[in-house]
PAKEMAR-28534 format. One record per residue (C-alpha): x, y, z. Coordinates in nm, 4 decimals. Layout:
// PAKEMAR-28534
+----------+----------+----------+
!        x !        y !        z !
+----------+----------+----------+
!        X !        Y !        Z !
...
+----------+----------+----------+
//
This chain:
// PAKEMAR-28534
+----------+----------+----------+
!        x !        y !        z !
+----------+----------+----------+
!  -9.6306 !   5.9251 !   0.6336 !
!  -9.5553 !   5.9917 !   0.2905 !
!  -9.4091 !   6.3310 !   0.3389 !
!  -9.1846 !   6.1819 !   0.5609 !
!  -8.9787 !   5.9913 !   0.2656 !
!  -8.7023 !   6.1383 !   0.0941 !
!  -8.8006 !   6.2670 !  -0.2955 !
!  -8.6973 !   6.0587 !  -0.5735 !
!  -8.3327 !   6.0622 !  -0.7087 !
!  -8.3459 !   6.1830 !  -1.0587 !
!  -8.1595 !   5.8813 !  -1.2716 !
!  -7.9835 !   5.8788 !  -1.5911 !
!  -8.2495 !   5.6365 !  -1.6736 !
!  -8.5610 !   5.8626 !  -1.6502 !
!  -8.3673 !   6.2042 !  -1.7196 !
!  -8.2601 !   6.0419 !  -2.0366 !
!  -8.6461 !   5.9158 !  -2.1293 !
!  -8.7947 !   6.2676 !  -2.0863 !
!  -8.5188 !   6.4415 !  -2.2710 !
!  -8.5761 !   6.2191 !  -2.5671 !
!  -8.9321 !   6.3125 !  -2.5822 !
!  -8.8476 !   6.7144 !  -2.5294 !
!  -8.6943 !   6.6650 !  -2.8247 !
!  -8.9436 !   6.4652 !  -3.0538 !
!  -9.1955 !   6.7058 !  -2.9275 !
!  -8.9926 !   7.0132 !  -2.9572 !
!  -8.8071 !   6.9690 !  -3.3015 !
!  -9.1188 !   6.7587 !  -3.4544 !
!  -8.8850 !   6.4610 !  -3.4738 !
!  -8.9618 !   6.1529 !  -3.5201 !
!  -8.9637 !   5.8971 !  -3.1906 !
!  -8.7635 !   5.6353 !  -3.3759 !
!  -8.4805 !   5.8688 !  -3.4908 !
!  -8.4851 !   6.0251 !  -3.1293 !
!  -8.4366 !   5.7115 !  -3.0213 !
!  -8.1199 !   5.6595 !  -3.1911 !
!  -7.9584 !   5.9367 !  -3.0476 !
!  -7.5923 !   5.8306 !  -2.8740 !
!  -7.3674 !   6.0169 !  -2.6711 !
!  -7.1707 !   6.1328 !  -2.9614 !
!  -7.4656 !   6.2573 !  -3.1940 !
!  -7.4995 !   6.6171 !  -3.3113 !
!  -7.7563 !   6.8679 !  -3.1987 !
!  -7.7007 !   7.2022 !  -3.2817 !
!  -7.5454 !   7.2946 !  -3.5817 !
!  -7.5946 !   6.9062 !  -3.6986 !
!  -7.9832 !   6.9139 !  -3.6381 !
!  -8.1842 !   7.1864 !  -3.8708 !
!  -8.4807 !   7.1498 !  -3.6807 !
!  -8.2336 !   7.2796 !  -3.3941 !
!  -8.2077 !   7.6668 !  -3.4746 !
!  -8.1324 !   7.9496 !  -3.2642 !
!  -8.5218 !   7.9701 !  -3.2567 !
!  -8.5626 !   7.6262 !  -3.1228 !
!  -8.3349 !   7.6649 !  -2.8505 !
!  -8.5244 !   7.8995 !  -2.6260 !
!  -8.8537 !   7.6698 !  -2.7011 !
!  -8.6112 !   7.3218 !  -2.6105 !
!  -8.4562 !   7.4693 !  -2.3071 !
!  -8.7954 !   7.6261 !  -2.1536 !
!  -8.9797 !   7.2880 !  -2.2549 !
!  -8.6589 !   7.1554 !  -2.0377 !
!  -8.7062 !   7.3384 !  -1.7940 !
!  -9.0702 !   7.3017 !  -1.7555 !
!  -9.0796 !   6.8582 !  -1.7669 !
!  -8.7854 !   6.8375 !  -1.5275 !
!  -8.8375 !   7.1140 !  -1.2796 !
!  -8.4545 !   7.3064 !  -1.3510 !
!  -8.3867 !   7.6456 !  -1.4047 !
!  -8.1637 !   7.7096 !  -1.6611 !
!  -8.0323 !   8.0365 !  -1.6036 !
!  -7.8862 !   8.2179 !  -1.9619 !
!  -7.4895 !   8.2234 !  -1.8608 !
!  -7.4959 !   7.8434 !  -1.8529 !
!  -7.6220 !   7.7984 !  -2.2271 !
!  -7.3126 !   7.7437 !  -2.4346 !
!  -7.2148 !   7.5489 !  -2.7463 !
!  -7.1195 !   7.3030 !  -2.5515 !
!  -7.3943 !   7.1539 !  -2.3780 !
!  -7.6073 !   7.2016 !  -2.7450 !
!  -7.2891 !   7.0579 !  -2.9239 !
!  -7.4034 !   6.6597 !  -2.8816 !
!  -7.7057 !   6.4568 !  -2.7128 !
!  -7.4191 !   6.3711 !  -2.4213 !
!  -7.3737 !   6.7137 !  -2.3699 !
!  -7.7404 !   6.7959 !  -2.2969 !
!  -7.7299 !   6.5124 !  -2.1281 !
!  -7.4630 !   6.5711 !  -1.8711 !
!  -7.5548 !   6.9045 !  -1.8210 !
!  -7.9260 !   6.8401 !  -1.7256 !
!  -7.8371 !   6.5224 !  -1.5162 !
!  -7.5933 !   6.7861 !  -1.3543 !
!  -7.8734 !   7.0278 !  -1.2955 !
!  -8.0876 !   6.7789 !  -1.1524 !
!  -7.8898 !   6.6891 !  -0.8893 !
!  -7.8046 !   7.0599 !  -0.7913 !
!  -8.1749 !   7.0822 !  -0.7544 !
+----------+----------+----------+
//
């Protein structure tokens, strides 16, 4: 009967729990300073941990946790500018999925 039930909306909530980690994990930062990530704060180009290096290992890591594909032409400045951006653009994702 389980199959039967529709699969779990992906919220804001959760998205924004697991991306939060991605990052500790990914970047080696610390949980707390994670944490205090807003809309508005600065990834690349604001984080050093956050080089062109880091980016492939974020976005497959990404990927991986919250079953997207990410294909190459949708990586911009942009959606690395701020923690909103990555934000919007994975809860965007999510929901295409």
């Amino acid at each position: 009967m389980a199959s039967d039930l529709p699969a779990p909306t992906a919220t804001a909530e959760d998205t924004d729990l697991i991306l939060r980690q991605v990052l500790a994990d990914v970047l080696g930062l610390p949980a707390e300073r994670v944490a205090e990530f807003d809309e508005d704060s600065g990834l690349f180009g604001h984080l050093p941990e956050l080089d062109s290096m880091a980016v492939a290992t974020l976005l497959t890591e990404i990927e991986d946790r919250l079953d997207i594909v990410i294909e190459d032409d949708e990586v911009d400045g942009e959606m690395l500018e701020t923690y909103g951006g990555l934000h919007t653009f994975v809860m965007t994702k999510r929901s295409d999925g």
